[in-house]
N, C-alpha and C positions, 0 to 999 in steps of 0.2 A: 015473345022474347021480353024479358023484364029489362025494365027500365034503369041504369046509374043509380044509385042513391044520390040524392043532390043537397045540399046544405053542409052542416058539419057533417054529417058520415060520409061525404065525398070522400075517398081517396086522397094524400095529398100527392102534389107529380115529383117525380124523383131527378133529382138536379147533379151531376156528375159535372166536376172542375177538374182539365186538369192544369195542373202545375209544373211548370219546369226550370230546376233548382238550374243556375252557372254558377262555378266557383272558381274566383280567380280569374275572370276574363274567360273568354272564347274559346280555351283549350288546357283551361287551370295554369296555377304560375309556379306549380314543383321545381319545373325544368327549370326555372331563370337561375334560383339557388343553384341548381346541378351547374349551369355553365359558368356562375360566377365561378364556383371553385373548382372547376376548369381552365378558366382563364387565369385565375392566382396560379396555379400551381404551374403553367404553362411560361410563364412570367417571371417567376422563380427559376424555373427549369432550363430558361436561355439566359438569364443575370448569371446563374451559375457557369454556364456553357460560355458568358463573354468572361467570369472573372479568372477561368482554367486558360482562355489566350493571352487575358493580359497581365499575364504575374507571373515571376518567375518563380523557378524552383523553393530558390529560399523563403520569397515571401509566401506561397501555399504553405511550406512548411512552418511558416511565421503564424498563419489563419491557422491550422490545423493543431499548433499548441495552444492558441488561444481558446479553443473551444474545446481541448483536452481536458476533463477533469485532472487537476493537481494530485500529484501522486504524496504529497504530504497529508492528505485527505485521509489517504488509504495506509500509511507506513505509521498513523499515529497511535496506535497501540503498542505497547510492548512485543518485545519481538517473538513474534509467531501468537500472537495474540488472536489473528484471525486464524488460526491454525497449523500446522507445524510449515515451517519453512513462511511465517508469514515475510522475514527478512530471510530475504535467500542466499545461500550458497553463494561465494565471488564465482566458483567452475559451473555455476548453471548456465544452461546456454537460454536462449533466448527463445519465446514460442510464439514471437509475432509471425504472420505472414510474409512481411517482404522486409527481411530480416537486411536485406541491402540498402535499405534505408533509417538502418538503425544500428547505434554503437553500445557499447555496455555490454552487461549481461542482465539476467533479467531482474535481476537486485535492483539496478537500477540502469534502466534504460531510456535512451534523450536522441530526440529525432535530430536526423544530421542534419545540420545549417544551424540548428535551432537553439536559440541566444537567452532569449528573453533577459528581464530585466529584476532588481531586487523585489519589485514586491509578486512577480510568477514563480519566482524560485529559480530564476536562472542563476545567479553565482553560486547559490548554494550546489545546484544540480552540476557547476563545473567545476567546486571546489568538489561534489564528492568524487567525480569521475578522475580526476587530477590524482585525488587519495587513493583510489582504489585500483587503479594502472601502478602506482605505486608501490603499494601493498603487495600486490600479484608480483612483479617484480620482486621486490625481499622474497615470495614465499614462491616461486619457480627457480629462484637459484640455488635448492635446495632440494633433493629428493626426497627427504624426510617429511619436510616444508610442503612439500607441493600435495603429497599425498593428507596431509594435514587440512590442506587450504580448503576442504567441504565443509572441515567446523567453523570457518569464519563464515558470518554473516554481517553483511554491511546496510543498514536501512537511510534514508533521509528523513526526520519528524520534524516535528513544528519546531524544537526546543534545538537542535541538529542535527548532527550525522552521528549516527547508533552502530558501532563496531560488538557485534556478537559473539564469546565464543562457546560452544556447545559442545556438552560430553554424549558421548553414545555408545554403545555398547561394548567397542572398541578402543573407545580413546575417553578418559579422565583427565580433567585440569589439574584434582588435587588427588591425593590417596585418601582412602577412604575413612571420613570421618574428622581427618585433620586439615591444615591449613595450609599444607607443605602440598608447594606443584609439583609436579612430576615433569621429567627430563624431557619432554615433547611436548609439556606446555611453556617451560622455562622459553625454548627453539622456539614457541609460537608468539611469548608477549615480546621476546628479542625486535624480532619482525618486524609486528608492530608496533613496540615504542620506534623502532625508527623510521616508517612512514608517518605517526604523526607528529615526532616530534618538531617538525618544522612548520607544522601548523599553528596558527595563533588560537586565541580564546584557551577558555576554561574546562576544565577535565570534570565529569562525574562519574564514580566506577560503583555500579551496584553487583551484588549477589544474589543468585540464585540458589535456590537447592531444592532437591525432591520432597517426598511426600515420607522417607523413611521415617521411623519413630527409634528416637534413643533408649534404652534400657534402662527401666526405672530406675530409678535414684542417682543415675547419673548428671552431673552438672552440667555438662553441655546441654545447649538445642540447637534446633534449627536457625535461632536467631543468634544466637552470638558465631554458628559456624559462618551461617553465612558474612558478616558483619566483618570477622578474622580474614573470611577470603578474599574480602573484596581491599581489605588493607593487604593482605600480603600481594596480590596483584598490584596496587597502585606501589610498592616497593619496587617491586620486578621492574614494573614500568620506569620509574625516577634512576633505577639501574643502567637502562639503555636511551637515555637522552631525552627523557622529560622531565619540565623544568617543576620539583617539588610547588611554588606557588602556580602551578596552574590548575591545580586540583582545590575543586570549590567544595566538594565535600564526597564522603564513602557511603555506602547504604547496606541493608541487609535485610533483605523483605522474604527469609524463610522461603517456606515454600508457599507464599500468597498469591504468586505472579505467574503460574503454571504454565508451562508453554505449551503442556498436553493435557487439559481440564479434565479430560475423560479418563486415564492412566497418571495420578498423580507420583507415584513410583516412576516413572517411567524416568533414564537415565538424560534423557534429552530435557527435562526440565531444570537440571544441574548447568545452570551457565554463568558468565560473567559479561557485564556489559559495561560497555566505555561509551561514554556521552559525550562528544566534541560540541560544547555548545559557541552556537554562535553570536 
């Protein structure tokens, strides 16, 4: 049997380590994060559970508008800006869930109890609900009126309360082309001049108009019609009990202001709007 080689051709001897990694302690530290936010949420979960026994109705109702996003947020475009019926209908009904705890319609709707102060938008939100019970009133005592009342829209914005009124396929402010309202909008500015005439602050009445185009070489446009209609409105208006100086200025933005961007023809972009500013 032959002998090892011995010296450097020996073999070298082969050395195996093993190693064993801990992370995190004794059984890793994932889980502590998992129960921290477990215990928050746990903690949260019964703060809520003590704040629903000890508060009543109104003051939940008091929390629940203050963490309401502001509906001036959302009503500050022009009307139907977000897309048609952005200000709605006074006869739309309401599509909250627990409609029993809620008054208006969905134009503008304000949770019951709920007050708030000048800078949430509560006097505004009770001066509109004031105006617009109001309003409904003039235009239910009237079956012409009442069936009229879809073309009002009533919004809240930054600047005030935004009175809409809108033509549609059925129903026109003016006749076509001119300046001159027609006998069922005459019934409809009656209305409302006198719902707002007891309101204070300042008037702005703009015009709208379609997408139609005039017949070359005619003198008219879109800008001087609308411009016409929004003074013959403020007339009508100073007619039924508002007070000429409360009108801060007329406007007439053609058809720039679309209510239906995507059908600029469309008979619903023909509107007139009253600015109650505050």
């Amino acid at each position: 049997m032959a002998k090892p080689p011995k010296g450097k051709d020996a073999p070298k001897p082969i050395i195996v380590k093993k190693i064993t990694v801990v992370a995190g302690g004794h059984h890793g530290g994932a889980w502590k994060v998992a129960y921290a936010d477990f215990v928050t949420a746990m903690m949260a979960f019964f703060l809520l559970m003590w704040l629903l026994g000890a508060t009543t109705e109104k003051q939940r109702k008091g929390i629940a508008d203050y963490f309401t996003p502001t509906l001036v947020k959302t009503r500050k475009g022009s009307a139907g800006s977000d897309g048609l019926l952005g200000g709605s209908s006074l006869t739309d009904a309401d599509n909250y869930p627990h409609r029993a705890g809620q008054t208006g319609t969905r134009t503008m709707t304000i949770p019951r109890d709920a007050t708030g102060g000048p800078k949430d938008g509560g006097s505004k939100m009770k001066r509109t609900q004031v105006m617009q019970q109001r309003l409904k009133e003039k235009l239910d005592a009237n079956e012409k009126l009442r069936q009229l009342a879809k073309q009002v829209h009533m919004t809240m914005t930054p600047e005030g309360i935004r009175i809409d009124m809108l033509d549609d396929a059925h129903f026109s402010m003016f006749r076509l082309g001119t300046t001159i309202l027609t006998p069922d909008a005459l019934e409809l500015i009656r209305a409302i001049g006198q719902a707002i005439a007891p309101e204070p602050g300042g008037l702005t009445v703009r015009g709208h108009t379609d997408a139609l185009q005039w017949k070359p070489g005619d003198p008219a446009n879109n800008w001087s019609l609308s411009a016409g209609r929004a003074e013959a409105t403020r007339q009508a208006l100073m007619r039924n009990g508002v007070g000429e100086a409360r009108f801060q200025r007329i406007e007439g933005v053609a058809d720039r202001e679309p209510l239906v961007p995507d059908s600029p023809n469309d008979p619903s972009n023909r509107r007139m709007s009253i600015l109650l500013l505050d």
